[in-house]
N, C-alpha and C positions, 0 to 999 in steps of 0.2 A: 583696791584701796586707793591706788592715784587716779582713778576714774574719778572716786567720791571726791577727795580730796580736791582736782582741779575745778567740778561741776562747784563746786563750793566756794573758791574763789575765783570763777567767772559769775556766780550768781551775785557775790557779794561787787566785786568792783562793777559791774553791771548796774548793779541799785544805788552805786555812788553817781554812775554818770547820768541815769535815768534821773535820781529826784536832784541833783546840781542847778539845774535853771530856776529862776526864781519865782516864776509863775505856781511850780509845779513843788519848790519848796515851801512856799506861805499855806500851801493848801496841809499837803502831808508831812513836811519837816523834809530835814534835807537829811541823807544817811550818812554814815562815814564809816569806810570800809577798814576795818581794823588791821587789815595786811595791804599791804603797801611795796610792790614792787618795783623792779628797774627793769628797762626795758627789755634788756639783757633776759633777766629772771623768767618776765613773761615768755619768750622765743622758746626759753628752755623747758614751763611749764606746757607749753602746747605741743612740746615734740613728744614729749613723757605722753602726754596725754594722748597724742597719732601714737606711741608705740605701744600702747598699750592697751588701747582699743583695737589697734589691728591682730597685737595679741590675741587678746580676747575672742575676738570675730572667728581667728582661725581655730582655735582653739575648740573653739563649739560646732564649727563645720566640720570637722575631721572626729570628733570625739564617736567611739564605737559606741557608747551610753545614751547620746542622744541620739546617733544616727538607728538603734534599733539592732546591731550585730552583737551584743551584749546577751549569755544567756543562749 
């Protein structure tokens, strides 16, 4: 769930900064990302986001289910 959640608002403040210049707004319109963080917030969504994918990672290397000892 904070996997989805972070991919979510890196996609979105992503598409603020991508359509932001003015060449690239007249064309497509400019977006504006509905959440709005501090920088602070950001440091904290990307560590959430490193621990939780690292989670994850170990989680499915060591699992007896996928490794095939299951059974």
């Amino acid at each position: 769930m904070a996997l989805a959640a972070a991919l979510a608002l890196l996609l979105s403040q992503l598409a603020e900064k991508l359509t932001r210049p003015p060449e690239i707004a007249q064309h497509i319109g400019a977006f504006t990302s509905p959440v709005h963080l501090s920088g602070w917030m950001n440091v904290a969504a990307a560590l959430v986001t490193a621990t939780a994918s690292t989670e994850r990672a170990l989680r499915l290397r060591y699992s007896r289910l996928w490794d095939g000892g299951a059974g």
